[in-house]
DSSP file (Angstrom, degrees, kcal/mol; ACC not computed):
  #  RESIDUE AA STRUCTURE BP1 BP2  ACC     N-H-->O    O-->H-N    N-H-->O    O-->H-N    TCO  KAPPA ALPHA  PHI   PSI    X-CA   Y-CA   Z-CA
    1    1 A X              0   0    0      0, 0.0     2,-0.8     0, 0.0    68,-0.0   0.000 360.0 360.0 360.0 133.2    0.0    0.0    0.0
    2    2 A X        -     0   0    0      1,-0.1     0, 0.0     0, 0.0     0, 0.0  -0.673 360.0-122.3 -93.2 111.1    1.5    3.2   -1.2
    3    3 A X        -     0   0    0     -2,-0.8     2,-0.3    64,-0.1    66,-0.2  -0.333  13.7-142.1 -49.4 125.8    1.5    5.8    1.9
    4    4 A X        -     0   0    0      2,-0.0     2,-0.2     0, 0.0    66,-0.1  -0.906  22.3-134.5-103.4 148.5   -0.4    9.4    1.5
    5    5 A X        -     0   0    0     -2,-0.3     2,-0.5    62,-0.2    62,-0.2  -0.511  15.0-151.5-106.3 141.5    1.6   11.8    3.2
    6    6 A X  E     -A   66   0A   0     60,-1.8    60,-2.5    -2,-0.2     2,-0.2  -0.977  18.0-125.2-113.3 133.2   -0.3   14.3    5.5
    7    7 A X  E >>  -A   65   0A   0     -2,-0.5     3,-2.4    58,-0.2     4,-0.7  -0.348  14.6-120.5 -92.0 154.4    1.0   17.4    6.0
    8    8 A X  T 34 S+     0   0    0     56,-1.2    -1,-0.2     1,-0.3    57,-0.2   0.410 104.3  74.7 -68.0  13.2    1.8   19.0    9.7
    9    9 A X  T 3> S+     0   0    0     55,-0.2     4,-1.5     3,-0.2    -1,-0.3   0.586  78.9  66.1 -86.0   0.9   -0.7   21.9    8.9
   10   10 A X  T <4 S+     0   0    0     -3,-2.4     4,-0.3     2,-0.2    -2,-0.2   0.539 113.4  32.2 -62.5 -28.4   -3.5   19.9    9.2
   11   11 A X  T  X S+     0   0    0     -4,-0.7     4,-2.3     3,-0.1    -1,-0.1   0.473 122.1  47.6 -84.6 -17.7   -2.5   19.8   12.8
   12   12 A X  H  > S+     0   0    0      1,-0.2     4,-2.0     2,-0.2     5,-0.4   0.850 112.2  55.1 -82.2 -66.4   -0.9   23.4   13.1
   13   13 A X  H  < S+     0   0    0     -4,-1.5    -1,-0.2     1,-0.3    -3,-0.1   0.499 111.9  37.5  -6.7 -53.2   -4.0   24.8   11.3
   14   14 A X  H >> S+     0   0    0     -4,-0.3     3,-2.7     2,-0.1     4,-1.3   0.897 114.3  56.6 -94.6 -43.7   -6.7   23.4   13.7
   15   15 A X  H 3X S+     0   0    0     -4,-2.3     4,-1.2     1,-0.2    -2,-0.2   0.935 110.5  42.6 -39.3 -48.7   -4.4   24.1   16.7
   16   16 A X  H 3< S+     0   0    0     -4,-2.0    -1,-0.2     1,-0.2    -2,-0.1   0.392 105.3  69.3 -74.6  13.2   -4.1   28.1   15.6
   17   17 A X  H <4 S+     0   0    0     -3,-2.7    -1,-0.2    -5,-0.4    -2,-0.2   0.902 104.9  38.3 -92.4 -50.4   -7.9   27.9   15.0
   18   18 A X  H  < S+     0   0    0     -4,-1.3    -2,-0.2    65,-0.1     2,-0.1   0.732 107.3  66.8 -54.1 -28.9   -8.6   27.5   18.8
   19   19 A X     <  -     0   0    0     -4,-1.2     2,-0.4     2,-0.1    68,-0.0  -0.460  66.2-145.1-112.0 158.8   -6.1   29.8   20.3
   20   20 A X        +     0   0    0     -2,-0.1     2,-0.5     3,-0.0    -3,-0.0  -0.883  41.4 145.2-113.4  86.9   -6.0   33.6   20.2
   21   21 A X    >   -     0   0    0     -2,-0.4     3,-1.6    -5,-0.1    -2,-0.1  -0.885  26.7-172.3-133.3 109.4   -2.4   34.4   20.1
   22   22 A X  T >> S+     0   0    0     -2,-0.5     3,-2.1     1,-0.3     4,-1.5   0.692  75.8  78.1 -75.1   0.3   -1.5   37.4   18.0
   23   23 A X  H 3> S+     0   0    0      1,-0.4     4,-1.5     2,-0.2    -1,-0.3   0.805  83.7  53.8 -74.6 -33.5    1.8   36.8   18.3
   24   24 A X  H <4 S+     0   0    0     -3,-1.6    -1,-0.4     2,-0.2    -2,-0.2  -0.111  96.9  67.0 -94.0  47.6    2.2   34.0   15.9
   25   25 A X  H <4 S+     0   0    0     -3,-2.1    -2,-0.2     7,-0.0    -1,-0.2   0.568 102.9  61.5 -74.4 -59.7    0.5   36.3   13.2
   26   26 A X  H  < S+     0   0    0     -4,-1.5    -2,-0.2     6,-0.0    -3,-0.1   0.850  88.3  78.3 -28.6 -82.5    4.0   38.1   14.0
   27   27 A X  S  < S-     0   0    0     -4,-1.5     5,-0.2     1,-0.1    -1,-0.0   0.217  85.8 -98.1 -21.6 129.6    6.2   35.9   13.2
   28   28 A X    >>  -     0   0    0      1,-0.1     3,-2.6     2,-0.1     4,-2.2  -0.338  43.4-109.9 -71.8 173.9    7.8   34.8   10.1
   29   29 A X  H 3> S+     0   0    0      1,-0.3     4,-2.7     2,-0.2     5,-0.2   0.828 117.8  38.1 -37.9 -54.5    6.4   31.4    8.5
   30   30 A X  H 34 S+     0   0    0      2,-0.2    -1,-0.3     1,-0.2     4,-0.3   0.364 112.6  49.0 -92.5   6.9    8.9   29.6    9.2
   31   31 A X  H <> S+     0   0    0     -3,-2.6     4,-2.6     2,-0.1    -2,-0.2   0.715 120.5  49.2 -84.4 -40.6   10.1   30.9   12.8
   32   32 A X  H >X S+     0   0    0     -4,-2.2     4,-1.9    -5,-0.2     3,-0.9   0.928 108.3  49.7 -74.5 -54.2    5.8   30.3   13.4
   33   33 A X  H 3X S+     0   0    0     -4,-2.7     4,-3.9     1,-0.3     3,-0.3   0.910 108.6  58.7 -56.2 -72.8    5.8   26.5   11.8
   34   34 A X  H 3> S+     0   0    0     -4,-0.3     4,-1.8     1,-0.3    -1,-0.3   0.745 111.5  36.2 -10.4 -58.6    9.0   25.7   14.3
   35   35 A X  H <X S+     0   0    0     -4,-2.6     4,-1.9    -3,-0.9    -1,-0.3   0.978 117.2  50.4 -78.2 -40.8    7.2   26.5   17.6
   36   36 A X  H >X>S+     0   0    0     -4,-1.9     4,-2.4    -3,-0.3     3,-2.4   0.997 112.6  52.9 -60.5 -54.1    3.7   25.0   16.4
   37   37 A X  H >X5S+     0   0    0     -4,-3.9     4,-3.0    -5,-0.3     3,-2.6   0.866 107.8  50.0 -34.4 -66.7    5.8   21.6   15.3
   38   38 A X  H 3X5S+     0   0    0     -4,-1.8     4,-1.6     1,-0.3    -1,-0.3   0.656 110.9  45.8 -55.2 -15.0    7.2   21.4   18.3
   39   39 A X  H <X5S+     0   0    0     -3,-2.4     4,-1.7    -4,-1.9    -1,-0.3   0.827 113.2  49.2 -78.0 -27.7    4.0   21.7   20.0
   40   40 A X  H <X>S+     0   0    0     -3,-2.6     4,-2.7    -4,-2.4     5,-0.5   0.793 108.4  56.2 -85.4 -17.2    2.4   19.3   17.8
   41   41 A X  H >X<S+     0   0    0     -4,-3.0     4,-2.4    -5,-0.5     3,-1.3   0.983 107.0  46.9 -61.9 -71.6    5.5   16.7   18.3
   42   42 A X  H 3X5S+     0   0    0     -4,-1.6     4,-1.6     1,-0.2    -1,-0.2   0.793 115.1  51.4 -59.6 -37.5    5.1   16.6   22.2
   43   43 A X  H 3X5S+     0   0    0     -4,-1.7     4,-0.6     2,-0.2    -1,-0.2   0.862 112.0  43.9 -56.5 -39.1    1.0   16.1   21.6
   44   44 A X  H XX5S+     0   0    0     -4,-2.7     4,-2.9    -3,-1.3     3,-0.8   0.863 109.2  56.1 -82.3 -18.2    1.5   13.4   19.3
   45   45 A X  H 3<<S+     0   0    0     -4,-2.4     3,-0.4    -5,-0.5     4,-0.4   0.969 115.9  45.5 -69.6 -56.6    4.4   11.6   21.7
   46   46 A X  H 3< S+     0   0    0     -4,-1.6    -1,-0.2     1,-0.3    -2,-0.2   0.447 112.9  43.6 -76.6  16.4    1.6   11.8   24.3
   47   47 A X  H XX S+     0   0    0     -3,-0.8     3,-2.0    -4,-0.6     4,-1.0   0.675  90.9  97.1-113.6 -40.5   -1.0   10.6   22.4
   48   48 A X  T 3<  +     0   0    0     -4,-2.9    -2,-0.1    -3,-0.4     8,-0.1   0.415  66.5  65.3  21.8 -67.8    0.8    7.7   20.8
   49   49 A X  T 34 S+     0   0    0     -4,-0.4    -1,-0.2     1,-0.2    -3,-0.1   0.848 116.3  27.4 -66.4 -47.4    0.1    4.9   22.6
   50   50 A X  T <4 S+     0   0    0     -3,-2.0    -2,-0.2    99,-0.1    -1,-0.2   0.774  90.8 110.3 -89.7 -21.0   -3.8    4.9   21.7
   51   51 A X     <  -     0   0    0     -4,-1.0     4,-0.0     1,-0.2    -4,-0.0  -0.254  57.2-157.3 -53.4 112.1   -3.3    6.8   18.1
   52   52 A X  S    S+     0   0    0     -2,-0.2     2,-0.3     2,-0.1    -1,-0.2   0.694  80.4  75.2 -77.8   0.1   -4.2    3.6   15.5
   53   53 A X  S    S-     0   0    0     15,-0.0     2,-1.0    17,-0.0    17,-0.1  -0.739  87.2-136.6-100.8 144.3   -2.1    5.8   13.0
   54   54 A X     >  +     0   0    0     -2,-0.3     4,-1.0     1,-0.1    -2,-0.1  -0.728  40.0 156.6 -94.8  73.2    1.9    5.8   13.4
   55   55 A X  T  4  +     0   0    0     -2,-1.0    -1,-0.1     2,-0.1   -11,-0.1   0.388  66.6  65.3 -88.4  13.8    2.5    9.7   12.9
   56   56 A X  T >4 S+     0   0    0      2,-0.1     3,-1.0    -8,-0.1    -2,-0.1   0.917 109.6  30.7-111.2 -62.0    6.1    9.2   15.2
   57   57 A X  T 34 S+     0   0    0      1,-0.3    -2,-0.1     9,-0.0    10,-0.1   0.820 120.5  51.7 -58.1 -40.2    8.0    7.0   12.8
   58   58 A X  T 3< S+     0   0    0     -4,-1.0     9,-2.4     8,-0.1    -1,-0.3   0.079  77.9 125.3 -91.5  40.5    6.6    8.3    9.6
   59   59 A X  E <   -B   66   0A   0     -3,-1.0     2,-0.4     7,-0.2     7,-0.2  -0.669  46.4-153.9 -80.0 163.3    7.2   12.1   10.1
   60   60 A X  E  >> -B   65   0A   0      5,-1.9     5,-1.6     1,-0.2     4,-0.7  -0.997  10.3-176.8-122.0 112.2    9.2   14.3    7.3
   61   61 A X  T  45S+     0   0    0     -2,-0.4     3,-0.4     3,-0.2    -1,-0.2   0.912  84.2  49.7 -64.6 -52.1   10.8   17.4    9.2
   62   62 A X  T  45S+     0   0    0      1,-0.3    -1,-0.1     2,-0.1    -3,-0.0   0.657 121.6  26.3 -79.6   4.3   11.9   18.5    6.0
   63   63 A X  T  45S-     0   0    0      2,-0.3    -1,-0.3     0, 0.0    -2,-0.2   0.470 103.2-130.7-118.8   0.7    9.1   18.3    4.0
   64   64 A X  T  <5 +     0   0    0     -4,-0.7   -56,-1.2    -3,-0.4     2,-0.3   0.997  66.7 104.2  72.7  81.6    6.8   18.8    7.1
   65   65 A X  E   < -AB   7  60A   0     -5,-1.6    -5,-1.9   -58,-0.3     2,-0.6  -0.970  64.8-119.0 175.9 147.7    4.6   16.1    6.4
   66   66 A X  E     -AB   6  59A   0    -60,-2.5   -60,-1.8    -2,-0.3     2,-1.4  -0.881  13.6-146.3-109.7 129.8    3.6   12.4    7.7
   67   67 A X        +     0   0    0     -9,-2.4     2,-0.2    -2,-0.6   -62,-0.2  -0.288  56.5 110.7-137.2 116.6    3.8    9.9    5.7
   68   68 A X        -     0   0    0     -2,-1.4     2,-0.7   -65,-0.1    -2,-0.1  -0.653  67.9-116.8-122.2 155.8    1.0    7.7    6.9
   69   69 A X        +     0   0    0     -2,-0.2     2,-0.6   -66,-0.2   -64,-0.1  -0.947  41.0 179.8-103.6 120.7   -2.4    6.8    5.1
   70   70 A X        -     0   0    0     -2,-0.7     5,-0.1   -66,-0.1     2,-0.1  -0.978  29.9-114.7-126.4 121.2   -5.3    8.3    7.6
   71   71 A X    >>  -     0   0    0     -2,-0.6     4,-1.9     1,-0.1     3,-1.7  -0.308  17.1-126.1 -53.1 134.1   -8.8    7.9    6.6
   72   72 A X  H >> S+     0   0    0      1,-0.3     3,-1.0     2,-0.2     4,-1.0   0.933 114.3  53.3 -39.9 -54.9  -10.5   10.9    5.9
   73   73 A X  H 34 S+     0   0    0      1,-0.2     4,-0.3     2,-0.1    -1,-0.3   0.660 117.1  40.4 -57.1 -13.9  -13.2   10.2    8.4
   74   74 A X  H <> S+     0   0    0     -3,-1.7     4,-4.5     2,-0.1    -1,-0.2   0.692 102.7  73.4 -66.5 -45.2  -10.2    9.7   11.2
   75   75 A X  H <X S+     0   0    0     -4,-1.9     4,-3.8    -3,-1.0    -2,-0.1   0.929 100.1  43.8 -62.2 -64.9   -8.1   12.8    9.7
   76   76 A X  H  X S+     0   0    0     -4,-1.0     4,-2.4     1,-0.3    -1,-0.3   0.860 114.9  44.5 -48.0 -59.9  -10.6   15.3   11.3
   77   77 A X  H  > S+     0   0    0     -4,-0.3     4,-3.0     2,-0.2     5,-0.3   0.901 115.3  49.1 -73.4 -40.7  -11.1   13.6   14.8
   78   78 A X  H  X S+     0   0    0     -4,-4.5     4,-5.3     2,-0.2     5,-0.4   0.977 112.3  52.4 -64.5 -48.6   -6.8   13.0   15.2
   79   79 A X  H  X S+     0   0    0     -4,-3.8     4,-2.0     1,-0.2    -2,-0.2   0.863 104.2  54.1 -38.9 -64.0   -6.5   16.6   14.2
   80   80 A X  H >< S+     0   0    0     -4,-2.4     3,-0.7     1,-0.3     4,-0.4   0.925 117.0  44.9 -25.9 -72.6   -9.1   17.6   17.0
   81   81 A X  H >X S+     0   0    0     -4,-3.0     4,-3.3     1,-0.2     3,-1.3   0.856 105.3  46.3 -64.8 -32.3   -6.9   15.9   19.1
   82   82 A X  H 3X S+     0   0    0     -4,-5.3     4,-1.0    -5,-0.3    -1,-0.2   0.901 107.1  56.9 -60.1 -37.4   -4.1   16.5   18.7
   83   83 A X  H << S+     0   0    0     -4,-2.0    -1,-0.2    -3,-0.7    -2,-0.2   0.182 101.0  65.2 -85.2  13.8   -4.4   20.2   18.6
   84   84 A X  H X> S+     0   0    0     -3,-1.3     3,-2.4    -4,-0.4     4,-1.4   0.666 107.8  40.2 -95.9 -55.3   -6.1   19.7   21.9
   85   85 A X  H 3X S+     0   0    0     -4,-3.3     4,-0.6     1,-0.2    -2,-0.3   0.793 108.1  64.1 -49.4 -19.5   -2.5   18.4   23.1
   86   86 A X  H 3< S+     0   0    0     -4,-1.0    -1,-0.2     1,-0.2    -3,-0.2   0.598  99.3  43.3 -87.2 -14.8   -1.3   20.9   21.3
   87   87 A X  H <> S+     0   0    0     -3,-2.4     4,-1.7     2,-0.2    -1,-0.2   0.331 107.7  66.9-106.0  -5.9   -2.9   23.9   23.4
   88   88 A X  H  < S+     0   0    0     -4,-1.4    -2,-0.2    41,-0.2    -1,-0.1   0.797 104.2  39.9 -82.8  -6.3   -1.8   21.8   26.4
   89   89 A X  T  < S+     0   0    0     -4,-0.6     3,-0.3     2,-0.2     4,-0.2   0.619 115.1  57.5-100.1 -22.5    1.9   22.5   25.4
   90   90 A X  T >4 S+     0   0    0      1,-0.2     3,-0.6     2,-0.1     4,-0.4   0.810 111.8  40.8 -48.4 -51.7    1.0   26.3   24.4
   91   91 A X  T 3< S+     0   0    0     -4,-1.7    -1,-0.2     1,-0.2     4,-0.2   0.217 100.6  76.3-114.4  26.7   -0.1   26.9   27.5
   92   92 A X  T 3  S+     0   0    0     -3,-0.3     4,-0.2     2,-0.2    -1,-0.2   0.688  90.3  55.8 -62.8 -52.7    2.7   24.9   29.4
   93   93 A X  S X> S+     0   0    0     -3,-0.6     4,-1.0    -4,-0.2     3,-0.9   0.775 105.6  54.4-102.5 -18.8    5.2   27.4   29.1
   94   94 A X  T 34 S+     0   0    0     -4,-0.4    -1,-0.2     1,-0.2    -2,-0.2   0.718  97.0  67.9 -61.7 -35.9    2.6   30.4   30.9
   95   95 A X  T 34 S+     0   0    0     -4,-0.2    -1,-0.2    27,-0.1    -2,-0.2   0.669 111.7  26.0 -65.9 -20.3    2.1   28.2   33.9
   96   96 A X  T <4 S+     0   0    0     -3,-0.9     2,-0.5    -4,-0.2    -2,-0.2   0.485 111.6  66.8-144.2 -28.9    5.9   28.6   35.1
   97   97 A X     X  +     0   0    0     -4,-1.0     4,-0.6     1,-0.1     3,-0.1  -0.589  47.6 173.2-108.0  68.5    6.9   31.6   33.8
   98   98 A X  H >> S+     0   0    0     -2,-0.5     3,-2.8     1,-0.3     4,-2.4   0.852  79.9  58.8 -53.5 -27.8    5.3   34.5   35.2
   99   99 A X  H 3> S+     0   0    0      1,-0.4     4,-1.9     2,-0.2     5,-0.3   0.992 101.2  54.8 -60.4 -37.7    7.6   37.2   33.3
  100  100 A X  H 34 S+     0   0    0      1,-0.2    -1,-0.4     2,-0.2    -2,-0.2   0.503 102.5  59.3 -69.5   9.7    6.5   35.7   29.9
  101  101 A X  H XX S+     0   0    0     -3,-2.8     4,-2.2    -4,-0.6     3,-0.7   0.826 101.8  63.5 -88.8 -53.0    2.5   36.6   31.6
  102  102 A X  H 3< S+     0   0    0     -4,-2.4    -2,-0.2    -3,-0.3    -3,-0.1   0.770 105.5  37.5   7.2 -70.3    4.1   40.3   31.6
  103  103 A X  T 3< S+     0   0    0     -4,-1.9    -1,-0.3     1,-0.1    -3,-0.1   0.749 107.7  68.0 -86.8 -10.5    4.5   40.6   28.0
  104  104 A X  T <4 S+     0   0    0     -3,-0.7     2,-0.3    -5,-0.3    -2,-0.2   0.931 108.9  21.8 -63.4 -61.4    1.3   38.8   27.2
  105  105 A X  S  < S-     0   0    0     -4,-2.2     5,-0.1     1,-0.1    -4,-0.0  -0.731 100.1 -88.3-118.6 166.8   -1.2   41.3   28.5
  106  106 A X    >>  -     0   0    0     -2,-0.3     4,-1.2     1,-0.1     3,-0.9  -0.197  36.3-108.1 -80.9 161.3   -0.4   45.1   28.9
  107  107 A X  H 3> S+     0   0    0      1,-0.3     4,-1.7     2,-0.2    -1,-0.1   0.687 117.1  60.7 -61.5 -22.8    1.1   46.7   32.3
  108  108 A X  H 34 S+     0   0    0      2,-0.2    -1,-0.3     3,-0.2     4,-0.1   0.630 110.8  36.3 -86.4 -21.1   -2.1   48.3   33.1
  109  109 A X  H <> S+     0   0    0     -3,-0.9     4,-0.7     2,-0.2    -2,-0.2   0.430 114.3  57.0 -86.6  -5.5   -3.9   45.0   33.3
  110  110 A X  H  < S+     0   0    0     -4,-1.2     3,-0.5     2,-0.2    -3,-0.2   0.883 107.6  46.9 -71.2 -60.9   -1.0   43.2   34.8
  111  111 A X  T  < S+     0   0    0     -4,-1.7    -2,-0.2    -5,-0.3    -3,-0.2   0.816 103.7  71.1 -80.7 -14.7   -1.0   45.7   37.7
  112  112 A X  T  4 S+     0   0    0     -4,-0.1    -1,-0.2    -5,-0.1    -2,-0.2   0.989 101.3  40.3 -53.7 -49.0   -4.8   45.2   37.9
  113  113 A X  S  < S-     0   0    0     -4,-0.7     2,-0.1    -3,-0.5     0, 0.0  -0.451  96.5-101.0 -76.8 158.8   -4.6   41.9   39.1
  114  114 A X     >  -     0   0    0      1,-0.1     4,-0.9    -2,-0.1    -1,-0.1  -0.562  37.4-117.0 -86.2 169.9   -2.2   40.3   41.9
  115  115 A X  H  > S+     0   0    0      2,-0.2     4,-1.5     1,-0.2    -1,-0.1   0.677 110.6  47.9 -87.7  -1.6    0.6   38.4   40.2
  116  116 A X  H  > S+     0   0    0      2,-0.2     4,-2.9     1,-0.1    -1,-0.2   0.893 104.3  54.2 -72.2 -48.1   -0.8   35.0   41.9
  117  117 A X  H  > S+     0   0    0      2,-0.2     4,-1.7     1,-0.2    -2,-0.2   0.924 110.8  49.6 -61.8 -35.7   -4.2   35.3   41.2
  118  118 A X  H >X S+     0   0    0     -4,-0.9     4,-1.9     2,-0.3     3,-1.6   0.962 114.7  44.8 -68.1 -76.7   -2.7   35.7   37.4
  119  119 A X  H 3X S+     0   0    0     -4,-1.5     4,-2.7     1,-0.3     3,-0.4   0.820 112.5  53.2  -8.7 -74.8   -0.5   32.4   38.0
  120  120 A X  H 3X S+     0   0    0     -4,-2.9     4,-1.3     1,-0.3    -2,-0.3   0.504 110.1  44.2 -85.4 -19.3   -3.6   30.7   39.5
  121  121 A X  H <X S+     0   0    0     -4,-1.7     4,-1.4    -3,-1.6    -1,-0.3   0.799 116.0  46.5 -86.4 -35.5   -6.0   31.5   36.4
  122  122 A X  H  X S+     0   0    0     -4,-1.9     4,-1.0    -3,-0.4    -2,-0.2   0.907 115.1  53.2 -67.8 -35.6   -3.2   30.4   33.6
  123  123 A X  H >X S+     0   0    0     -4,-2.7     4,-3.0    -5,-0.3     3,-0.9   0.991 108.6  41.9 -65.0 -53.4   -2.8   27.5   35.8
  124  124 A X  H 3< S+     0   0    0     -4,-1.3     4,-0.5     1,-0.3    -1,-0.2   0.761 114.8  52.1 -75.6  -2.4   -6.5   26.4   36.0
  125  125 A X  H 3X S+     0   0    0     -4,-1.4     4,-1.4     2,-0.1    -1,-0.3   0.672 107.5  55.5 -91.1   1.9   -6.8   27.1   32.2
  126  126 A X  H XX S+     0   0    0     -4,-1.0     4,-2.2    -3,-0.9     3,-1.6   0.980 114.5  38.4 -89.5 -56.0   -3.5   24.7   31.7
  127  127 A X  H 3< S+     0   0    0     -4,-3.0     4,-0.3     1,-0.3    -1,-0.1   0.507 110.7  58.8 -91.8 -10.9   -5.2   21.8   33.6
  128  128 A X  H 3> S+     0   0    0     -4,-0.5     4,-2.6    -5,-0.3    -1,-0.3   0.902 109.4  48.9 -24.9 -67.8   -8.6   22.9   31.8
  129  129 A X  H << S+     0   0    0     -3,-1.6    -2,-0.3    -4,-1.4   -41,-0.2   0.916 112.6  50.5 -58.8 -53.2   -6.4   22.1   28.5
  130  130 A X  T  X S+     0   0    0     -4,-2.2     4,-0.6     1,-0.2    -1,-0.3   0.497 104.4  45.1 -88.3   0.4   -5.5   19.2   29.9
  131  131 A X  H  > S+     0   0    0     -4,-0.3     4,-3.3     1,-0.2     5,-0.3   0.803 112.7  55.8 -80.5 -49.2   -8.5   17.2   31.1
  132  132 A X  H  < S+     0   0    0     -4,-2.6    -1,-0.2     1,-0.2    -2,-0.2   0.220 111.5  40.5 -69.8  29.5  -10.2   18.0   28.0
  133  133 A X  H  > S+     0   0    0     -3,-0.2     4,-1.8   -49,-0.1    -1,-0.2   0.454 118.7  50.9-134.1 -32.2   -7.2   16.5   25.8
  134  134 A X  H  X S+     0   0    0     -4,-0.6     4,-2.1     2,-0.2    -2,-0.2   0.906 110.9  48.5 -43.6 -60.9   -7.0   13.7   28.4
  135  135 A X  H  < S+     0   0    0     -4,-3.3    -1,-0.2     1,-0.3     4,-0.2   0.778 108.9  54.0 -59.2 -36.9  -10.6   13.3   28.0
  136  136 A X  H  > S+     0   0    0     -5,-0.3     4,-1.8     3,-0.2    -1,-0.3   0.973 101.2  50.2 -83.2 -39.3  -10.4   13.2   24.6
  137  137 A X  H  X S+     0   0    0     -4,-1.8     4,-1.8     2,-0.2    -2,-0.2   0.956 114.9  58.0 -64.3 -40.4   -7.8   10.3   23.7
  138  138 A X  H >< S+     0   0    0     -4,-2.1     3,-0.9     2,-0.2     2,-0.3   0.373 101.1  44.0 -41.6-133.4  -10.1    8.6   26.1
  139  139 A X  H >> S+     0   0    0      1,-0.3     4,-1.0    -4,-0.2     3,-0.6  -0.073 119.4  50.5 -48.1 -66.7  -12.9    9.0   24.3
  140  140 A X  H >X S+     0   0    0     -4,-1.8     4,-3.5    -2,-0.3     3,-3.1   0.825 103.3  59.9  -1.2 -90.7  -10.5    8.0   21.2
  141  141 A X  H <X>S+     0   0    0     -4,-1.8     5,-1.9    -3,-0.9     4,-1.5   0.648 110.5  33.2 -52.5 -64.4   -9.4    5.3   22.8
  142  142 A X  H <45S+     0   0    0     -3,-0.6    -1,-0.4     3,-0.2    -2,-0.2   0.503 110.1  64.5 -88.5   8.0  -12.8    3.4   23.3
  143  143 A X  H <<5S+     0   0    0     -3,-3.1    -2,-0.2    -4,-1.0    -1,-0.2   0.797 111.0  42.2 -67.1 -45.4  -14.3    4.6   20.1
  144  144 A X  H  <5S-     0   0    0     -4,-3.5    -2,-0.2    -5,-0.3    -3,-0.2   0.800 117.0-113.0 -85.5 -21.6  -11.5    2.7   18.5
  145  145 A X  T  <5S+     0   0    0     -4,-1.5     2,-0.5    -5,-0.2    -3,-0.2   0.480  75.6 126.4 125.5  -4.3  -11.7    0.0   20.5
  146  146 A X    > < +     0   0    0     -5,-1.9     3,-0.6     1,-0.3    -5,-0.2  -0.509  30.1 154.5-116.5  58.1   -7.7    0.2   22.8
  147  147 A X  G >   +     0   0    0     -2,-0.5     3,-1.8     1,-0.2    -1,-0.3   0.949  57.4  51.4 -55.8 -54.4   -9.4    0.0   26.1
  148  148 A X  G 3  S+     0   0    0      1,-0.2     3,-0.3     2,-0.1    -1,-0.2   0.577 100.3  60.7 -77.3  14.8   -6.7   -1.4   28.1
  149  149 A X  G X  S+     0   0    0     -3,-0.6     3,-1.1     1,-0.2    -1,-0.2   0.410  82.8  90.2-100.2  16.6   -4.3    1.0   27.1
  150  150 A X  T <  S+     0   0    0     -3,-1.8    -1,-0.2     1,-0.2    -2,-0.1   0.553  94.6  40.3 -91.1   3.1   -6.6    4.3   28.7
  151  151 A X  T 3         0   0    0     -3,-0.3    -1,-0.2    -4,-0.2    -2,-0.1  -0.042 360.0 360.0-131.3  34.5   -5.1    4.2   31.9
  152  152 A X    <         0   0    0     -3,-1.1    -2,-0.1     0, 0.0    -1,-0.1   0.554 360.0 360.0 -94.4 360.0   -1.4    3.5   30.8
């Protein structure tokens, strides 16, 4: 069977559809693809296990693309997920780093708030992200049929 290649914007694509970050408008194309890969790389290593598609051995860095055969009707529902991991690795680097919360939103709404309470809202949207993307490979995960692997 001859593999069709899917390309890693089918993942970057629906990830930057959820998020409001003007920042990667900023950016060139190719600084922007760089952080979104890497976000979609650590989603698919943690998704892996349950994924009936192999998108960790057949990636192409250099042509940015997997190349796996994914059913159409599949393509849509891994994207979804993935780009649900994908906002859990976005919003990873906000949980830890208060300065990078600083540049995010302006000084006059910074110094509205204390800088815990700040902490304590990026934090409960990170674990937000990450019940619903938990929740979803489950849901995966007995759709497809890889029941004993949901609590591995």
């Amino acid at each position: 069977m001859i593999a069709i290649s899917v390309s890693y914007d089918v993942f970057g694509d629906a990830f930057l559809m959820k998020i409001s970050d003007y920042d990667f408008l900023e950016l060139f194309p190719l600084d922007r693809d760089e952080i979104v890969d890497g976000y979609m790389r650590r989603a698919i290593a943690n998704f892996k296990k349950q994924c009936l598609y192999d998108l960790s051995s057949t990636a192409d860095n250099t042509l940015r693309q997997f190349n796996v055969d994914i059913k159409p009707e599949d393509l849509d529902e891994i994207a979804d997920i993935i780009s649900e991991g994908m906002i859990v690795q976005w919003l990873h680097k906000y949980v830890y780093k208060q300065e990078i919360l600083q540049n995010v939103i302006n000084t006059r709404d910074f110094s509205l708030y204390s800088p815990a309470e700040l902490l304590y809202r990026i934090g409960e949207a990170y674990r937000t992200a990450q019940k619903n993307f938990i929740q979803a490979v489950r849901e995966y995960s007995y759709n497809h049929g890889k029941l004993t692997e949901l609590h591995s």
